[in-house]
PDB file as gemmi writes it, atoms N, CA and C in Angstrom:
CRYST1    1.000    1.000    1.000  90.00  90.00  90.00 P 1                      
ATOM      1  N   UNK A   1       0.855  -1.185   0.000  1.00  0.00           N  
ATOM      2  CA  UNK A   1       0.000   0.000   0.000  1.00  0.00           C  
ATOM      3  C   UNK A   1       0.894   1.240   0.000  1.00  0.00           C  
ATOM      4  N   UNK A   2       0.459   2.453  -0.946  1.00  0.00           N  
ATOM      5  CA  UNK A   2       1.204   3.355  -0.688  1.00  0.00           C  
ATOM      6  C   UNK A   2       0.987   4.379   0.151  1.00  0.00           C  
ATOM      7  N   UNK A   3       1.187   5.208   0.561  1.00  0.00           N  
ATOM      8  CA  UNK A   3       1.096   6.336   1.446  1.00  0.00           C  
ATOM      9  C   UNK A   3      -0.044   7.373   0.664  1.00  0.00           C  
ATOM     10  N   UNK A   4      -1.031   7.879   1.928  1.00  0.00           N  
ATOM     11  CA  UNK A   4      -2.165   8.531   1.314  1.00  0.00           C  
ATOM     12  C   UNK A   4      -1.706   9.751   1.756  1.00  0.00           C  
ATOM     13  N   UNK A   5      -2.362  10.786   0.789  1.00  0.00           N  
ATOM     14  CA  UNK A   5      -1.861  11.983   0.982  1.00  0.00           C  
ATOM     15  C   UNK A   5      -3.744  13.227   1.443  1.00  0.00           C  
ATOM     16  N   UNK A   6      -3.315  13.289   2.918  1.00  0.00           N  
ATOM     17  CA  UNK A   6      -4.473  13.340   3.664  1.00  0.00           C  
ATOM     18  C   UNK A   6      -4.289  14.873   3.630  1.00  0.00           C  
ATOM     19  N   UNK A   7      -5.898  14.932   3.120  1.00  0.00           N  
ATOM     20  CA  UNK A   7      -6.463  16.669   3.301  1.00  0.00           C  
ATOM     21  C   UNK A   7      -7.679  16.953   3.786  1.00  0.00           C  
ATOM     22  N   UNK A   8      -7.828  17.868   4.729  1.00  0.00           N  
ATOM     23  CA  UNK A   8      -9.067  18.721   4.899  1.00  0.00           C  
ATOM     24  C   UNK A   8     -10.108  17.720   4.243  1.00  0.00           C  
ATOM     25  N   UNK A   9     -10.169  17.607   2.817  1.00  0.00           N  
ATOM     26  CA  UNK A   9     -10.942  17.482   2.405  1.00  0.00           C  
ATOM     27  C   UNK A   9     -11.470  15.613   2.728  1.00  0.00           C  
ATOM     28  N   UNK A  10     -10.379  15.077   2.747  1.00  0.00           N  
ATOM     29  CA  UNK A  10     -10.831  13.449   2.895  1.00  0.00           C  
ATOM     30  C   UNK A  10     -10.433  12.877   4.354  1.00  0.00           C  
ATOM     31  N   UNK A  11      -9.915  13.204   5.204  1.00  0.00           N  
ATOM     32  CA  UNK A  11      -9.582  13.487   6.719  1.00  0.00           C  
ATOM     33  C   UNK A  11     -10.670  12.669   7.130  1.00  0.00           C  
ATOM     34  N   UNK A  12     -11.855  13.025   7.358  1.00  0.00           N  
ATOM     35  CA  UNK A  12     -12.766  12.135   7.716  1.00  0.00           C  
ATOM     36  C   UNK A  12     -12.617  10.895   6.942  1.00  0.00           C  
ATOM     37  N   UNK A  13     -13.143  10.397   6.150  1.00  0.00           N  
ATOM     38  CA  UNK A  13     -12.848   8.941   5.333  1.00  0.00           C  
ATOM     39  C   UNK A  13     -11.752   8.072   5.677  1.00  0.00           C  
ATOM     40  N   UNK A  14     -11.381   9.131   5.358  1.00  0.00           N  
ATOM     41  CA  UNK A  14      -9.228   7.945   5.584  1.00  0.00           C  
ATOM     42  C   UNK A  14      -8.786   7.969   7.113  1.00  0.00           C  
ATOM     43  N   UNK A  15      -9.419   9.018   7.825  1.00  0.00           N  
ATOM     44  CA  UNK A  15      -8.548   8.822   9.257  1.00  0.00           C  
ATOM     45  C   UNK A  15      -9.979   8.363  10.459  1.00  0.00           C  
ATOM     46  N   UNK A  16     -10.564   9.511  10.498  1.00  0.00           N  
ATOM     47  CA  UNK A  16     -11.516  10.174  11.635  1.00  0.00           C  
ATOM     48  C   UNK A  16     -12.485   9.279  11.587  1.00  0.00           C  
ATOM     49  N   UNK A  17     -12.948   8.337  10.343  1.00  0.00           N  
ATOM     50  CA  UNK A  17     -13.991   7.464  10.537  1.00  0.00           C  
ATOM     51  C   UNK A  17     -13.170   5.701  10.226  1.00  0.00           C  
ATOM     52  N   UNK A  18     -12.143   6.046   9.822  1.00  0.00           N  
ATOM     53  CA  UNK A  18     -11.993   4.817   9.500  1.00  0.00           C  
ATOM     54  C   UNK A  18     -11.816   3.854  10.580  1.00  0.00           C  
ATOM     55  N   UNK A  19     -11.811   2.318  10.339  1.00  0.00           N  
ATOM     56  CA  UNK A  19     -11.682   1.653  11.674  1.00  0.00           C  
ATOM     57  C   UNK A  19     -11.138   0.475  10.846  1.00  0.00           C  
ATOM     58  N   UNK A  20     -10.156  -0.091  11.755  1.00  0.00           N  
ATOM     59  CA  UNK A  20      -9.009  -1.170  11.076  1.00  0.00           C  
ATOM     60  C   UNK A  20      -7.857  -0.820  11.533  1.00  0.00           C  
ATOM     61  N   UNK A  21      -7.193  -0.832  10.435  1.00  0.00           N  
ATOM     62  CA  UNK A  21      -5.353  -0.792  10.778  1.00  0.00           C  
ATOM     63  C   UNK A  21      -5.068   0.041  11.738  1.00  0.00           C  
ATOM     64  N   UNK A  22      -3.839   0.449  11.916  1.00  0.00           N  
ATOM     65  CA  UNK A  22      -3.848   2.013  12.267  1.00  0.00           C  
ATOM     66  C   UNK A  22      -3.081   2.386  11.622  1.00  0.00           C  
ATOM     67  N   UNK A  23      -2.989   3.510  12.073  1.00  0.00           N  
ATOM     68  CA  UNK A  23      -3.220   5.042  10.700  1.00  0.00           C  
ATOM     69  C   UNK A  23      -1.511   5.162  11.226  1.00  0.00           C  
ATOM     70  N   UNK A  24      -0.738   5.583  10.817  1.00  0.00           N  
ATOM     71  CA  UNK A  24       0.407   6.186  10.540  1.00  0.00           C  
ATOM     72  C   UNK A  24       0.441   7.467  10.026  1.00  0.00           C  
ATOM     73  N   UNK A  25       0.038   8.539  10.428  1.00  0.00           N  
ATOM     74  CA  UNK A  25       0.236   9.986   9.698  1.00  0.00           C  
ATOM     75  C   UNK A  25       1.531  10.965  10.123  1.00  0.00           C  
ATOM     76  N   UNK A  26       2.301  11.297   8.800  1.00  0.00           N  
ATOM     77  CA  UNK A  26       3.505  12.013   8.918  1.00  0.00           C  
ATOM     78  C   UNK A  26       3.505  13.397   8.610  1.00  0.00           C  
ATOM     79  N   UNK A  27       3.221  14.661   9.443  1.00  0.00           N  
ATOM     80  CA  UNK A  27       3.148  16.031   9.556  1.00  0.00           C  
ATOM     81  C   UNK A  27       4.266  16.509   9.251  1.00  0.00           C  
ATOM     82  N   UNK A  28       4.590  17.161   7.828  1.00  0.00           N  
ATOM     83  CA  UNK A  28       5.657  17.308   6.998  1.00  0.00           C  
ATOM     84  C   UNK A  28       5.489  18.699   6.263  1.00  0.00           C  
ATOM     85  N   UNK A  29       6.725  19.251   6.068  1.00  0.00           N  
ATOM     86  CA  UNK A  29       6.749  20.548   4.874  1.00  0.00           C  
ATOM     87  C   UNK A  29       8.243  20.217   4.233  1.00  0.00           C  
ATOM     88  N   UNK A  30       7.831  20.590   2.930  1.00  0.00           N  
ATOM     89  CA  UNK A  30       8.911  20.670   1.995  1.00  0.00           C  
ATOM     90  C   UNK A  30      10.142  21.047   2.382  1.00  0.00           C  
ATOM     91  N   UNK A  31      10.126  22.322   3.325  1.00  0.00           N  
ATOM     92  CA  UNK A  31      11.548  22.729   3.575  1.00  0.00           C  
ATOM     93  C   UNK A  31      12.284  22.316   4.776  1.00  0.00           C  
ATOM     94  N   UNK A  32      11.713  21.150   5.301  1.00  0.00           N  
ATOM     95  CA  UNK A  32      12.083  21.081   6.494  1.00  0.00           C  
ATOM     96  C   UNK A  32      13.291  19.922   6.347  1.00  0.00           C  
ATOM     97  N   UNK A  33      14.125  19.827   7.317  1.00  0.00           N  
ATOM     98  CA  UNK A  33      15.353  18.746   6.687  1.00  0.00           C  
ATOM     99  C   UNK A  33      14.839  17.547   6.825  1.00  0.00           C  
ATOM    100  N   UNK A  34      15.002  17.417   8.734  1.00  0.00           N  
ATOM    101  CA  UNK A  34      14.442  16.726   9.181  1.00  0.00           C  
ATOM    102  C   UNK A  34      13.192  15.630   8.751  1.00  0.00           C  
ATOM    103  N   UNK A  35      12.239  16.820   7.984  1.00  0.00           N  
ATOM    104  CA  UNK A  35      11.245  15.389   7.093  1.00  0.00           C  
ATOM    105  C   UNK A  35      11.247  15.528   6.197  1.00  0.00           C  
ATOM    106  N   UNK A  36      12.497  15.555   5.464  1.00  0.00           N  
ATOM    107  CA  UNK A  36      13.112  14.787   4.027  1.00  0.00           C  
ATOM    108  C   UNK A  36      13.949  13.534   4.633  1.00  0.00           C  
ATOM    109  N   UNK A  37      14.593  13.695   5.683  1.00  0.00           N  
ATOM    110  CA  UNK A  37      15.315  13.018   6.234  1.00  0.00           C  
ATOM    111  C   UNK A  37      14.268  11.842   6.556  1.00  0.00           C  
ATOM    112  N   UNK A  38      13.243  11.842   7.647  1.00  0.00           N  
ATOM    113  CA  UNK A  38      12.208  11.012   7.915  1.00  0.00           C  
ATOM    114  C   UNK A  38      11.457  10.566   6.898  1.00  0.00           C  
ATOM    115  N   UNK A  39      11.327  11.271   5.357  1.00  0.00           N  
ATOM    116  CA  UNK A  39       9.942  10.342   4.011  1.00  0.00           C  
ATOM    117  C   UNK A  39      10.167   9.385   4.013  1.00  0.00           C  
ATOM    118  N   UNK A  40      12.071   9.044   3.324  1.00  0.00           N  
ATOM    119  CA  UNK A  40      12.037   7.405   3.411  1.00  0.00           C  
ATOM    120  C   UNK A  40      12.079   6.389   4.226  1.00  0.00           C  
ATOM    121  N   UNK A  41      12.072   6.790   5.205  1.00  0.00           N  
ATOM    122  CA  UNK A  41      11.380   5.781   6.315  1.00  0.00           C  
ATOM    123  C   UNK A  41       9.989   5.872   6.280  1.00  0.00           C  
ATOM    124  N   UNK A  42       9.325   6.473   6.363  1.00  0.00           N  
ATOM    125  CA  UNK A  42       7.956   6.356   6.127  1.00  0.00           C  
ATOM    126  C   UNK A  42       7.154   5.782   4.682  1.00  0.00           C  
ATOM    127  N   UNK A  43       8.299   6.127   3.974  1.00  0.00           N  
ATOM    128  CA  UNK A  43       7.724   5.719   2.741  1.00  0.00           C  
ATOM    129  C   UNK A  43       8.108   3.819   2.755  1.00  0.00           C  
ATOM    130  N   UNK A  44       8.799   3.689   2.965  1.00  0.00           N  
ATOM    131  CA  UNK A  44       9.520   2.361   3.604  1.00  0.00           C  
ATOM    132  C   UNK A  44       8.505   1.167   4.149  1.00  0.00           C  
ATOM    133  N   UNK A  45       8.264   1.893   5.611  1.00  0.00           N  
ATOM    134  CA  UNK A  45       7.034   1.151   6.214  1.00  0.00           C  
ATOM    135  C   UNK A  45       5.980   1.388   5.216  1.00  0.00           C  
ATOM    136  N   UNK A  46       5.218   2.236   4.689  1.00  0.00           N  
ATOM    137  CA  UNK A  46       4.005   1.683   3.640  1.00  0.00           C  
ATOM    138  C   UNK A  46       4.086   0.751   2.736  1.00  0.00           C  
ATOM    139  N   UNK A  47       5.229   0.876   2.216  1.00  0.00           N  
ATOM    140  CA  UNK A  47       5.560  -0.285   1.341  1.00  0.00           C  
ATOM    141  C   UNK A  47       5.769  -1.542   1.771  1.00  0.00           C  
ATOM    142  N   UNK A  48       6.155  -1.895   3.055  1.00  0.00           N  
ATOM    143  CA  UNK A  48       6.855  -3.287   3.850  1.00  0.00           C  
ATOM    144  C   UNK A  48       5.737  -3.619   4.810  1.00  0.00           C  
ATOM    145  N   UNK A  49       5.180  -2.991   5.498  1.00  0.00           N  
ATOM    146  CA  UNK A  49       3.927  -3.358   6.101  1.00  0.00           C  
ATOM    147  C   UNK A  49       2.483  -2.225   6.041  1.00  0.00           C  
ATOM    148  N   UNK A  50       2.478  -2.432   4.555  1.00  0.00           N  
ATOM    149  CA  UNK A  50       0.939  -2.342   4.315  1.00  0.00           C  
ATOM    150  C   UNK A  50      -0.652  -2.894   4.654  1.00  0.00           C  
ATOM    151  N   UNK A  51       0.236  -4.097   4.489  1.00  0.00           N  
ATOM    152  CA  UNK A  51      -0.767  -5.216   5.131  1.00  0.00           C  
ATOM    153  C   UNK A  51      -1.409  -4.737   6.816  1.00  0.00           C  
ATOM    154  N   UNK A  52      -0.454  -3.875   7.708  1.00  0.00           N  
ATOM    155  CA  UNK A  52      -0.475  -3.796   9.164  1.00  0.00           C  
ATOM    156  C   UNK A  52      -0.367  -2.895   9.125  1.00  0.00           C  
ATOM    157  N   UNK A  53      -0.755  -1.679   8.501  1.00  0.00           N  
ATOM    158  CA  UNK A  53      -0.364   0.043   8.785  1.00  0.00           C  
ATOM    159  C   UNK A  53      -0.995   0.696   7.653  1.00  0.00           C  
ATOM    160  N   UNK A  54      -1.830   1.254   7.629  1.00  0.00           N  
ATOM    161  CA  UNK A  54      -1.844   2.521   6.930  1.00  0.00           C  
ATOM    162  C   UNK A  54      -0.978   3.655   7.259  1.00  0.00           C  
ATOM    163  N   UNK A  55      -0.548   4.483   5.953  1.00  0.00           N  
ATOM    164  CA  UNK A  55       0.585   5.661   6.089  1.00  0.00           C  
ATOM    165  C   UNK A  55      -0.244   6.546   5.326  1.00  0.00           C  
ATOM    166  N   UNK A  56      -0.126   8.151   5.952  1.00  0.00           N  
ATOM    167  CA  UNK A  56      -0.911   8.938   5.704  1.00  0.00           C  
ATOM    168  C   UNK A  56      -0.068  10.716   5.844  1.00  0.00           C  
ATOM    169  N   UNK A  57       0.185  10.830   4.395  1.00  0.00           N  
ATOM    170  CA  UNK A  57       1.254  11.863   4.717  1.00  0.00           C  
ATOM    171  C   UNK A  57       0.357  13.752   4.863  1.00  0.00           C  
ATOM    172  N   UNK A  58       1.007  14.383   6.081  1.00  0.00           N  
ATOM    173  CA  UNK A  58       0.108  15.837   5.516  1.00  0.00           C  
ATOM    174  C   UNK A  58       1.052  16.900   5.939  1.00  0.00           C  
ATOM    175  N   UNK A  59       0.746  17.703   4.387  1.00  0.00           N  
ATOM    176  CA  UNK A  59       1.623  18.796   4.381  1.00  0.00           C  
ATOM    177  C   UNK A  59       1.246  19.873   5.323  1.00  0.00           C  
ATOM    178  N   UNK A  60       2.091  20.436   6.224  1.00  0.00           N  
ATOM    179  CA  UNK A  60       1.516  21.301   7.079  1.00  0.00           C  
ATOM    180  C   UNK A  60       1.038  22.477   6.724  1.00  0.00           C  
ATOM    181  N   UNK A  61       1.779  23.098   5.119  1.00  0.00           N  
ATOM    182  CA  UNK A  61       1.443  24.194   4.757  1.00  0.00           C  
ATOM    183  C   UNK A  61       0.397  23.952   3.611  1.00  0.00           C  
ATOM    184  N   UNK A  62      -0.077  23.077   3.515  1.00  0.00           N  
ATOM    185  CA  UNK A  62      -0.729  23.203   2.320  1.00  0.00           C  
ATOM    186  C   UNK A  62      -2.103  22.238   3.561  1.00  0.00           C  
ATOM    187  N   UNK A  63      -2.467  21.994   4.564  1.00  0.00           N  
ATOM    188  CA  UNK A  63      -3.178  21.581   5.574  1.00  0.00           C  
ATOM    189  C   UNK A  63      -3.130  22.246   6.709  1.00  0.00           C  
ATOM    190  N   UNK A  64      -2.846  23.523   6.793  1.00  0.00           N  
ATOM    191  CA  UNK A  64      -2.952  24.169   8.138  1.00  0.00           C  
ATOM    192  C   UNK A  64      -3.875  24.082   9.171  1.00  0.00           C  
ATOM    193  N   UNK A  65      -5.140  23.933   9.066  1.00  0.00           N  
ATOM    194  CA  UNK A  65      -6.477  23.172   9.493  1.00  0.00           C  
ATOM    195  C   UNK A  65      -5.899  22.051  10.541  1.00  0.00           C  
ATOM    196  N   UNK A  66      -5.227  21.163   9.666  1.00  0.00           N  
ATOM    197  CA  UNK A  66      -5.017  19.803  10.224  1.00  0.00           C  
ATOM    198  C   UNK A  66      -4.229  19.580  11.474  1.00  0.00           C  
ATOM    199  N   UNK A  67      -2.950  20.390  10.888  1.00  0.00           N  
ATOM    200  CA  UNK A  67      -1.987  20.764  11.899  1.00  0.00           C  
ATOM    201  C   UNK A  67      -2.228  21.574  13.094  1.00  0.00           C  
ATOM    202  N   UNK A  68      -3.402  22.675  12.733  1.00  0.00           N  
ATOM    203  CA  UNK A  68      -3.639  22.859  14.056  1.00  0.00           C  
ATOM    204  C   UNK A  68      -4.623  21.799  15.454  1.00  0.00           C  
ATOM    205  N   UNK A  69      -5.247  21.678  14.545  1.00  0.00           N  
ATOM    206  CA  UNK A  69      -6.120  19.963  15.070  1.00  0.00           C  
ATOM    207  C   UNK A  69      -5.628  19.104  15.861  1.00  0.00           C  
ATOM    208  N   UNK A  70      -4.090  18.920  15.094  1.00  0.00           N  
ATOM    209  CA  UNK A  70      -3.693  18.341  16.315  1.00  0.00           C  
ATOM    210  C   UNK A  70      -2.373  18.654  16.845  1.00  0.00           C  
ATOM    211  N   UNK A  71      -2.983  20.055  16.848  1.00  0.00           N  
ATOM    212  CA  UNK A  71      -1.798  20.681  17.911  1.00  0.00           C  
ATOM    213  C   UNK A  71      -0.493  20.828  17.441  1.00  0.00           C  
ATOM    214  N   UNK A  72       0.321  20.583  15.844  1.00  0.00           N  
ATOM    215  CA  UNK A  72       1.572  20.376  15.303  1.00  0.00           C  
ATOM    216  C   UNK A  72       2.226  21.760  15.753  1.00  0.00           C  
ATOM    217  N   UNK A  73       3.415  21.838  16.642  1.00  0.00           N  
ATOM    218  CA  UNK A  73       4.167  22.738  16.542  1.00  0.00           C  
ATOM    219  C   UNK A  73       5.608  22.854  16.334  1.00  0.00           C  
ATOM    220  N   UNK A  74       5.943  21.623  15.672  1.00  0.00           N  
ATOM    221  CA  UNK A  74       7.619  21.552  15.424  1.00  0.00           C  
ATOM    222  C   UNK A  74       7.093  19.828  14.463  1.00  0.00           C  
ATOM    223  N   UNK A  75       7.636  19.545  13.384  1.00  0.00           N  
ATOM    224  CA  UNK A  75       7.926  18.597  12.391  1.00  0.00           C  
ATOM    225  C   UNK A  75       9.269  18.263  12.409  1.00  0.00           C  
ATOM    226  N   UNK A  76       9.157  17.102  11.745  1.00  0.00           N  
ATOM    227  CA  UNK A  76       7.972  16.272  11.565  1.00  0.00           C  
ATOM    228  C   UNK A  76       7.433  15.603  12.677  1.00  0.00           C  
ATOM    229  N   UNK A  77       6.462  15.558  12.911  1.00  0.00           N  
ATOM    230  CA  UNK A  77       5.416  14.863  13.403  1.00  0.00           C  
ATOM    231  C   UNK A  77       4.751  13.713  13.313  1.00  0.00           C  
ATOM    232  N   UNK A  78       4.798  12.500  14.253  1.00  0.00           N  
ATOM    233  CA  UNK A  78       4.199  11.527  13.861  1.00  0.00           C  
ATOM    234  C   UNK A  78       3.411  11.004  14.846  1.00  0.00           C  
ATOM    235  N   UNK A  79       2.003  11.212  14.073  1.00  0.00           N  
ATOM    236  CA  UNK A  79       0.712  10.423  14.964  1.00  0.00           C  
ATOM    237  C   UNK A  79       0.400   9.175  14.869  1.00  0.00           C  
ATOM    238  N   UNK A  80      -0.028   8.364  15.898  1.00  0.00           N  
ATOM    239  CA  UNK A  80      -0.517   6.757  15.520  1.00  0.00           C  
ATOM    240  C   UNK A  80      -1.988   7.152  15.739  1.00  0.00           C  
ATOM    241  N   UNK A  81      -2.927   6.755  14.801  1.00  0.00           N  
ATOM    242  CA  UNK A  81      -4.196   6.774  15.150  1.00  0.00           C  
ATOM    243  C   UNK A  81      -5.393   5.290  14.899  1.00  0.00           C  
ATOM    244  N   UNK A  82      -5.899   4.772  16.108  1.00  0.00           N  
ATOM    245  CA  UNK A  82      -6.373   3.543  15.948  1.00  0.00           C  
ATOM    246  C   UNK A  82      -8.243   3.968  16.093  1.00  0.00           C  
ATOM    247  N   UNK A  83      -9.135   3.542  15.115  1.00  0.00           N  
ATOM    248  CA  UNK A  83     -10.608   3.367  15.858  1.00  0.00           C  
ATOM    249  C   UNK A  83     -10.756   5.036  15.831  1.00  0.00           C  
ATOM    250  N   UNK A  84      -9.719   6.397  15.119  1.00  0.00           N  
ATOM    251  CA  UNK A  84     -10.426   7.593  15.312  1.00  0.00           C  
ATOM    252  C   UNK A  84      -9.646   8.167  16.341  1.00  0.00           C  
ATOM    253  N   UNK A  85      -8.812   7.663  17.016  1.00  0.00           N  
ATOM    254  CA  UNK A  85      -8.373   8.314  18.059  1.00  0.00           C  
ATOM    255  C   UNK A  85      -6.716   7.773  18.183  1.00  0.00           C  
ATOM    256  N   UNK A  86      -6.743   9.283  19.048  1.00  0.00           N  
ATOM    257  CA  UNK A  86      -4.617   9.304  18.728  1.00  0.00           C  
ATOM    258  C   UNK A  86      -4.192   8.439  19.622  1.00  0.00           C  
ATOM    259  N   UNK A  87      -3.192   7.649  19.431  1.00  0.00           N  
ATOM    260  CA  UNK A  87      -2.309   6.045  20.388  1.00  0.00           C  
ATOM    261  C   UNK A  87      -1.319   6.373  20.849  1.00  0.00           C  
ATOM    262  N   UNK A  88      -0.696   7.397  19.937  1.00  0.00           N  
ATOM    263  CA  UNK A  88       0.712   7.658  19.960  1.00  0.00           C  
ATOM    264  C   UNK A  88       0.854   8.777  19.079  1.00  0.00           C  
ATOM    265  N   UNK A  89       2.253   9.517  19.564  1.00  0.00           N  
ATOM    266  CA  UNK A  89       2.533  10.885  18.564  1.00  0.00           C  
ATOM    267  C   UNK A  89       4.531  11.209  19.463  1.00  0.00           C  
ATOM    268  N   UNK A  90       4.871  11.659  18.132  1.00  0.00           N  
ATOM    269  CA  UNK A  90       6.358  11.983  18.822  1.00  0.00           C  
ATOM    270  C   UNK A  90       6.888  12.808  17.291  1.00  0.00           C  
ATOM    271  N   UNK A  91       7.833  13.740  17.995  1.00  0.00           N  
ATOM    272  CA  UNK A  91       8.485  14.529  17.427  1.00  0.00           C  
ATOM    273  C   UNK A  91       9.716  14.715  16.869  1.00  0.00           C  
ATOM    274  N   UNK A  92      10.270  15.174  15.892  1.00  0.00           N  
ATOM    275  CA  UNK A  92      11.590  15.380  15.261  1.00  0.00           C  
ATOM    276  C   UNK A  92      11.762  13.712  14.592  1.00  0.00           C  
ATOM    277  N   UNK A  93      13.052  13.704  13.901  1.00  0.00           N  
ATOM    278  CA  UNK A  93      13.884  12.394  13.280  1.00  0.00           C  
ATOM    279  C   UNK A  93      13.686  11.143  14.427  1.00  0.00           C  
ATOM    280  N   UNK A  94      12.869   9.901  13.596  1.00  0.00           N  
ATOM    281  CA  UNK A  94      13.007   8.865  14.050  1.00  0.00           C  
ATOM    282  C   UNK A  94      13.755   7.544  13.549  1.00  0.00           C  
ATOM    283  N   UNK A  95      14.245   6.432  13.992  1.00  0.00           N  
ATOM    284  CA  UNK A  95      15.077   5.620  13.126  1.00  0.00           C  
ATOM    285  C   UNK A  95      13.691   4.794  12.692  1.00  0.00           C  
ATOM    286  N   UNK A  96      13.537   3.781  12.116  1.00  0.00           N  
ATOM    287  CA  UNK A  96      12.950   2.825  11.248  1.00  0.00           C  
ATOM    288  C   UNK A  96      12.456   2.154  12.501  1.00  0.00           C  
ATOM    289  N   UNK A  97      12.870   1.575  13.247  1.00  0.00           N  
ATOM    290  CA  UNK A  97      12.878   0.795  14.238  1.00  0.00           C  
ATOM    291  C   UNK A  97      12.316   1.377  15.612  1.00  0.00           C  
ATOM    292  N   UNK A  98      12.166   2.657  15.596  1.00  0.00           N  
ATOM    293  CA  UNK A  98      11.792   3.333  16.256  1.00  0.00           C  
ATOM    294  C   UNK A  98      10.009   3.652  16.299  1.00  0.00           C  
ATOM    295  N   UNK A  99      10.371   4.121  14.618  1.00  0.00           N  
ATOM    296  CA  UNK A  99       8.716   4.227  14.057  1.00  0.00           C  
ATOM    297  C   UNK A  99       7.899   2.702  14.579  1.00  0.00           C  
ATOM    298  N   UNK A 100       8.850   1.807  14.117  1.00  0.00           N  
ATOM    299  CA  UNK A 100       7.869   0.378  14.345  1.00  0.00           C  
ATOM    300  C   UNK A 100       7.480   0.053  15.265  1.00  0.00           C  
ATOM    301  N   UNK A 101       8.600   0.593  16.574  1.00  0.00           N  
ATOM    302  CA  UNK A 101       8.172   0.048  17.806  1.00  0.00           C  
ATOM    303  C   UNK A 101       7.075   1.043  18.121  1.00  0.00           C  
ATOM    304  N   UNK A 102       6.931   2.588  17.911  1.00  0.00           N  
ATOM    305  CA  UNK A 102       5.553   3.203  18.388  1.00  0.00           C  
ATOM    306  C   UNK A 102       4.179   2.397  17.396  1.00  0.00           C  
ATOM    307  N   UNK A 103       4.590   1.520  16.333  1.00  0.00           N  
ATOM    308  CA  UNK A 103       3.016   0.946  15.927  1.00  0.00           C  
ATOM    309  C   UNK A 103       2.775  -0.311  16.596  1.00  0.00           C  
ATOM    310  N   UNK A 104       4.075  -0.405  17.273  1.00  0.00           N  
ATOM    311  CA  UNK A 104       3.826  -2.127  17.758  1.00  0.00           C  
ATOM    312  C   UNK A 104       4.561  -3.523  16.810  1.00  0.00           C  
ATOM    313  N   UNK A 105       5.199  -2.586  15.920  1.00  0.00           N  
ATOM    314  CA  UNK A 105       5.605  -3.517  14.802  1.00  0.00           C  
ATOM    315  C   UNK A 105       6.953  -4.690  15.186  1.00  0.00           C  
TER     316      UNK A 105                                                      
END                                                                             
């Protein structure tokens, strides 16, 4: 599965109502190092455990709405969301192994 690219507009569908996997969402801007540094890991896990994760990428500047929603004040950002509701969330550069252990992987 590849990584969904979550807006305002489909937020409900893909995150807020969905129920199953959990959600993996990565709170990201273009200029930031740090999450250029963090995509391919994220892009990584969608690809390697799709089957067990949805990945759900949102641009902070082009989703400002979102980011304030849930509170984003330093990126990248990463929320776990299970059933609609947040599990887990942590801040700045994570290793691979790191990400997995906040999904349980």
């Amino acid at each position: 599965m590849n990584e969904i690219v979550i807006t305002k507009e489909n937020f409900d569908a893909e995150v807020r109502n969905y129920r199953g996997l959990p959600i993996l969402l990565d709170f990201w801007a273009g200029w930031c190092g740090p999450c250029m540094m963090l995509a391919p890991v994220v892009a990584e896990i969608a690809e390697e455990y799709g089957d067990k994760v949805r990945v759900g990428k949102v641009n902070v500047d082009e989703q400002p709405e979102l980011a304030a929603a849930f509170r984003v004040e330093s990126i990248p950002m990463l929320v776990v969301v299970k059933d609609g509701g947040i599990v887990k969330q942590s801040v700045g550069y994570r290793s691979k192994d790191n990400v997995l252990d906040m999904l349980g992987l």
